[in-house]
Z-matrix of the N, CA and C atoms (Angstrom, degrees):
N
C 1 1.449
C 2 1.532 1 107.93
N 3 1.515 2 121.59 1 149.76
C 4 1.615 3 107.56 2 -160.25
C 5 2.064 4 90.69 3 -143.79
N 6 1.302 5 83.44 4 46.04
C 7 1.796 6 102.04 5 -164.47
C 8 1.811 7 85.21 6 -90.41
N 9 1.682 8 89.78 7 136.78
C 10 1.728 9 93.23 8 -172.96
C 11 1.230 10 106.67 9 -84.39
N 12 1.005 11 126.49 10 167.80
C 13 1.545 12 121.09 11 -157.54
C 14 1.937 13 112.32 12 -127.08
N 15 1.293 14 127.31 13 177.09
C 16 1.350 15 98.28 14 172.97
C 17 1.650 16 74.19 15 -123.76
N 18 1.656 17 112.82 16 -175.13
C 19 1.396 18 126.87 17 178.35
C 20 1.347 19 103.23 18 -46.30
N 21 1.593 20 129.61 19 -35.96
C 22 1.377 21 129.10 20 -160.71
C 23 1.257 22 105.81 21 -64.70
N 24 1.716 23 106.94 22 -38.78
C 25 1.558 24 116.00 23 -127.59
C 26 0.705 25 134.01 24 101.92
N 27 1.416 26 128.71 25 -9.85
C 28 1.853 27 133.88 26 173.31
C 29 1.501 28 105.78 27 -72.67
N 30 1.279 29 122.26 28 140.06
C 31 1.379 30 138.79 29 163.48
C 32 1.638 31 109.23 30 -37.14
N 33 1.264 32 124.79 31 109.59
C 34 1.356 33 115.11 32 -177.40
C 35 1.548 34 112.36 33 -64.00
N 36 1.353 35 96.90 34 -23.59
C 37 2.117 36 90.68 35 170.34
C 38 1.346 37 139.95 36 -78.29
N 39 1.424 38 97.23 37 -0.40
C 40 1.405 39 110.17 38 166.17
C 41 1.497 40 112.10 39 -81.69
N 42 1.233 41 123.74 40 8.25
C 43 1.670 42 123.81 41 -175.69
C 44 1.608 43 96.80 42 -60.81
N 45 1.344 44 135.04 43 -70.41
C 46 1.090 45 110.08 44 176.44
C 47 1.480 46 151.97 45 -76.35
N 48 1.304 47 91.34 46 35.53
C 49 1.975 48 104.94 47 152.91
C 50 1.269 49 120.34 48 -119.60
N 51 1.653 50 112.15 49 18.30
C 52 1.601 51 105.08 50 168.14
C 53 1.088 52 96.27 51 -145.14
N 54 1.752 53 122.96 52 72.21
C 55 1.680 54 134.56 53 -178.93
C 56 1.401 55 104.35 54 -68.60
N 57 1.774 56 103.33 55 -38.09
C 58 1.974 57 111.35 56 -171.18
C 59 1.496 58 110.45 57 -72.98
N 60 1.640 59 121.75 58 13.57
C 61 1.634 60 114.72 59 -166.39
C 62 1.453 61 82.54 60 -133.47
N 63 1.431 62 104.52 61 177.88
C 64 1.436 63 114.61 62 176.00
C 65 1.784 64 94.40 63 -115.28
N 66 1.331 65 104.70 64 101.96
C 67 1.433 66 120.02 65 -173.93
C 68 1.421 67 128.25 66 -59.25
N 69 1.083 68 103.61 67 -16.13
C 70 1.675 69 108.25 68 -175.71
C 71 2.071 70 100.54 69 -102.75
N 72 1.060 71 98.55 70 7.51
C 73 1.966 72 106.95 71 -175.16
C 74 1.664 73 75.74 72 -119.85
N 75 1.283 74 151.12 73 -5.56
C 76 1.976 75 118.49 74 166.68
C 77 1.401 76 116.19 75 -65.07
N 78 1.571 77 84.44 76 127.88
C 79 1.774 78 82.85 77 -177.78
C 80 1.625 79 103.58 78 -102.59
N 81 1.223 80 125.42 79 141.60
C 82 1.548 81 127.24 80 -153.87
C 83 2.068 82 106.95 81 -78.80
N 84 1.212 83 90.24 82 -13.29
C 85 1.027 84 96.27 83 158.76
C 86 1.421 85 148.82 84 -113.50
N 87 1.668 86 108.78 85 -38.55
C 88 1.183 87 100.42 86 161.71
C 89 1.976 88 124.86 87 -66.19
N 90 1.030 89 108.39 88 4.84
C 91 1.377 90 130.44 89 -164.77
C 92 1.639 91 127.33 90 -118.52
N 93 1.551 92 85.93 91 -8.70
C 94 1.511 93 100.53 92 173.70
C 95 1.266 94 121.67 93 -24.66
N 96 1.422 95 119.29 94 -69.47
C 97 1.349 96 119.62 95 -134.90
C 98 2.447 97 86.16 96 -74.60
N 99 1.193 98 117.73 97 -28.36
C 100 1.543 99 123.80 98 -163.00
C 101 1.395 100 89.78 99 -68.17
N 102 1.192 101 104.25 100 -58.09
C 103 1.835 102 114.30 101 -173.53
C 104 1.960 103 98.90 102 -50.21
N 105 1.097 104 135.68 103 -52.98
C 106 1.051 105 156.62 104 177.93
C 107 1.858 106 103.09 105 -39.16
N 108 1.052 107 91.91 106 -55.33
C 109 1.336 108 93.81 107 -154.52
C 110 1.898 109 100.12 108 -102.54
N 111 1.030 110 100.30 109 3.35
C 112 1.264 111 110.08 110 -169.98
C 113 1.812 112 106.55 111 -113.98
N 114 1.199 113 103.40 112 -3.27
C 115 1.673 114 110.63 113 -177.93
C 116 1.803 115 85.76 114 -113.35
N 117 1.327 116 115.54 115 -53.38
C 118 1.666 117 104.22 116 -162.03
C 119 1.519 118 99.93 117 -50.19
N 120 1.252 119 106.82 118 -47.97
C 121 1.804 120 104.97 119 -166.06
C 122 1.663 121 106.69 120 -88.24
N 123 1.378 122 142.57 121 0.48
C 124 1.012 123 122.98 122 155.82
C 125 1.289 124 116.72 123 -124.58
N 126 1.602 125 131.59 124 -23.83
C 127 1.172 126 132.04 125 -172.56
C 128 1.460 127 126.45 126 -67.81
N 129 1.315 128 125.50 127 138.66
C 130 0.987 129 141.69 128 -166.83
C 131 1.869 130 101.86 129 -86.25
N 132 1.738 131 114.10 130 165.99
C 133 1.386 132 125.50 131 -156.52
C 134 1.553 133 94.99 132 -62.58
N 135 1.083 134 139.94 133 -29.01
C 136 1.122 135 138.91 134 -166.88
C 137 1.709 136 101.50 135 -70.69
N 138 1.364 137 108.81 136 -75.55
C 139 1.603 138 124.09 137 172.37
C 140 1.390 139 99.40 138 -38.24
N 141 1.323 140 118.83 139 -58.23
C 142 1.974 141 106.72 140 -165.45
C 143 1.416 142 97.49 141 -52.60
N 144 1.758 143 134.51 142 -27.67
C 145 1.458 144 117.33 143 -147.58
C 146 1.484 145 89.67 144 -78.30
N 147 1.359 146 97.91 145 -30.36
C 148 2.224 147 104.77 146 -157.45
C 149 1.747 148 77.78 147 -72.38
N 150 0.871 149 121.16 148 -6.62
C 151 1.840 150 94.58 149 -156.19
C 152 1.665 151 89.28 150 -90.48
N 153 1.475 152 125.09 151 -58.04
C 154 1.299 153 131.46 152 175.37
C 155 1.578 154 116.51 153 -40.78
N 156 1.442 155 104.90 154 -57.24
C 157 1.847 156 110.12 155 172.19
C 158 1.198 157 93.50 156 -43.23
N 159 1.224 158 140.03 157 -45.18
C 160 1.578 159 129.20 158 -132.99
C 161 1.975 160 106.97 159 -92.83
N 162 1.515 161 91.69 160 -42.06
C 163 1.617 162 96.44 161 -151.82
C 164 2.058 163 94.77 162 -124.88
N 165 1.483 164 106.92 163 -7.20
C 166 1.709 165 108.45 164 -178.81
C 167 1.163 166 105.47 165 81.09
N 168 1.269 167 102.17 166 162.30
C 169 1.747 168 133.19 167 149.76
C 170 1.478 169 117.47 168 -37.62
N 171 0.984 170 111.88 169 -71.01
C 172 1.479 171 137.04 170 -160.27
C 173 1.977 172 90.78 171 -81.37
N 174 0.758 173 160.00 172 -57.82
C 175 1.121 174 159.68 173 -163.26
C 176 1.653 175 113.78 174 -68.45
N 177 1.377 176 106.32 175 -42.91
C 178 1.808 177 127.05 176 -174.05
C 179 1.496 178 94.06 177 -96.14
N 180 0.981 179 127.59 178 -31.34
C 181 1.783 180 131.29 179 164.93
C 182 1.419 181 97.48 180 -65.22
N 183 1.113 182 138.49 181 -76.18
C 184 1.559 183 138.92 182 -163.17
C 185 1.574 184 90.24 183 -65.92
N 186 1.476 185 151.50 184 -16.32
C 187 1.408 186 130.35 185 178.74
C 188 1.556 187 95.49 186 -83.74
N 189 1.292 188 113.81 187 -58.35
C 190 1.986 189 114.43 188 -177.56
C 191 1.591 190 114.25 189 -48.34
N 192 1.581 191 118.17 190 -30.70
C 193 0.950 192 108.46 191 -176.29
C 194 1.911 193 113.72 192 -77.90
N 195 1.400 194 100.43 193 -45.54
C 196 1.605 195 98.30 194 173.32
C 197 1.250 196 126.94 195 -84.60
N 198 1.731 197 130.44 196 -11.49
C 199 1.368 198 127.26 197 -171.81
C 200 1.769 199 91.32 198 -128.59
N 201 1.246 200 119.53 199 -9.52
C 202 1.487 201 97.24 200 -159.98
C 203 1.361 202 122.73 201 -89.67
N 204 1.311 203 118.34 202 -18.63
C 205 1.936 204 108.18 203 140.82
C 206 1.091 205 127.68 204 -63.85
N 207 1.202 206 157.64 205 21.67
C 208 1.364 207 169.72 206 103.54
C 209 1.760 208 117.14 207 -53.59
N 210 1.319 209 91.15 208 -44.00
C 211 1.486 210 78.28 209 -175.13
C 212 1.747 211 123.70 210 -108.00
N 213 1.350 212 99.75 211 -27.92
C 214 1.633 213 99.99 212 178.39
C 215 2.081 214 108.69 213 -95.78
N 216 1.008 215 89.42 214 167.01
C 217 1.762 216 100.74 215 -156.03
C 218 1.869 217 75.91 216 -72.55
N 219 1.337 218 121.91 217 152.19
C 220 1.652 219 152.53 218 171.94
C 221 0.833 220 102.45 219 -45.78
N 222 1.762 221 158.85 220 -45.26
C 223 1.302 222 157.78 221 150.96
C 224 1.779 223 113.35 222 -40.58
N 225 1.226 224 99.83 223 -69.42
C 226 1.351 225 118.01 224 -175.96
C 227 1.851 226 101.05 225 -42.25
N 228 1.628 227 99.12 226 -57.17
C 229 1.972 228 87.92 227 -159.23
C 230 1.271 229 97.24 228 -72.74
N 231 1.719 230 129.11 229 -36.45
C 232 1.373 231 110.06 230 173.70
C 233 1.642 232 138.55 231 -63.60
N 234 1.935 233 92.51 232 -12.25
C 235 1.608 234 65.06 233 152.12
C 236 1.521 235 115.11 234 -124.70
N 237 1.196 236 114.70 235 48.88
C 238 1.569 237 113.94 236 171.12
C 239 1.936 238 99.39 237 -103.59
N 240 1.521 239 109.71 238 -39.80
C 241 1.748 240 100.94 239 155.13
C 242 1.170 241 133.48 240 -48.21
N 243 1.430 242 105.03 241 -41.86
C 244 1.501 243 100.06 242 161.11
C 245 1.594 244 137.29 243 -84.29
N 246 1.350 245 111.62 244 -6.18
C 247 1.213 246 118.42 245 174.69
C 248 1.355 247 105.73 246 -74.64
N 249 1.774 248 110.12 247 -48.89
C 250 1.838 249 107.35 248 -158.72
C 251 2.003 250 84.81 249 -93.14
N 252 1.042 251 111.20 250 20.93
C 253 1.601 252 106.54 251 172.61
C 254 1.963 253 109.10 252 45.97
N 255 1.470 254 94.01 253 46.09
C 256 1.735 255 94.41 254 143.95
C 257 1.575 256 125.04 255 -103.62
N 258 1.553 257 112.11 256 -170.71
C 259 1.181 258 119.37 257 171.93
C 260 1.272 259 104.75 258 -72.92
N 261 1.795 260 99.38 259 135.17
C 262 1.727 261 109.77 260 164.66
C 263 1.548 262 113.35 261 -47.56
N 264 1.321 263 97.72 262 137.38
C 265 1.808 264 103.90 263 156.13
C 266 0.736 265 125.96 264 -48.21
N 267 1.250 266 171.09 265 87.65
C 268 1.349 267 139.80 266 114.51
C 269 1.426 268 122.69 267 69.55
N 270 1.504 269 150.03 268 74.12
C 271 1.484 270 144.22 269 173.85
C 272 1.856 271 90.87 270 -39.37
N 273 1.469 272 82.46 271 118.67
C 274 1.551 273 120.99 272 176.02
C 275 1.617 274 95.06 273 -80.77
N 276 1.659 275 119.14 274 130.50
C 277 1.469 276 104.73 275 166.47
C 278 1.693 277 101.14 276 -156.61
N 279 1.481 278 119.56 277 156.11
C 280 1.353 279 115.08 278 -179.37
C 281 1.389 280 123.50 279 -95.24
N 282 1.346 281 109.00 280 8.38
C 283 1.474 282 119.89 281 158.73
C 284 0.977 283 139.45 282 -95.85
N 285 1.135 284 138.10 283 140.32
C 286 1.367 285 134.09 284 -170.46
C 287 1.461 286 114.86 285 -86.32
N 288 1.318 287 136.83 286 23.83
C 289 0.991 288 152.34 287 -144.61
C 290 1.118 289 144.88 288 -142.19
């Protein structure tokens, strides 16, 4: 992989999906879950590979399964359930109705 890197280790092309942080201070860990959720729903095939090397299956599976209807856009988490083969979410809706 020939993905540029920042001092951390973060993908330097993810700089523009974390404009509200000071990007070159993410630490890949204390920061997980933003980096996480911030590569599934915008990162491109390259970024998803660094994201899996980085944090696993089982780790980015256990974030989609507990935060990722809340946090990634309705396209995105349904198909990250179906990719790491969990149960669908739930249709998210603001009615009670």
């Amino acid at each position: 992989m020939d993905t540029l890197l920042t001092l951390n280790g973060v993908p330097a092309s993810l700089k523009p999906f974390f404009q509200d942080v000071d990007f070159e201070s993410l630490d890949p860990e204390r920061h997980a879950a933003t980096i996480i959720e911030r590569t599934l729903s915008e990162g491109n095939l390259e970024e998803i590979r660094w994201l899996f090397a980085r944090y696993g299956v089982v780790r980015i599976g256990e974030w989609v399964r507990q935060r990722g209807a809340l946090r990634l856009p309705h396209d995105r988490c349904a198909l990250w359930h179906i990719l790491l083969g969990l149960t669908p979410p739930v249709k998210r809706s603001i009615w009670s109705h």
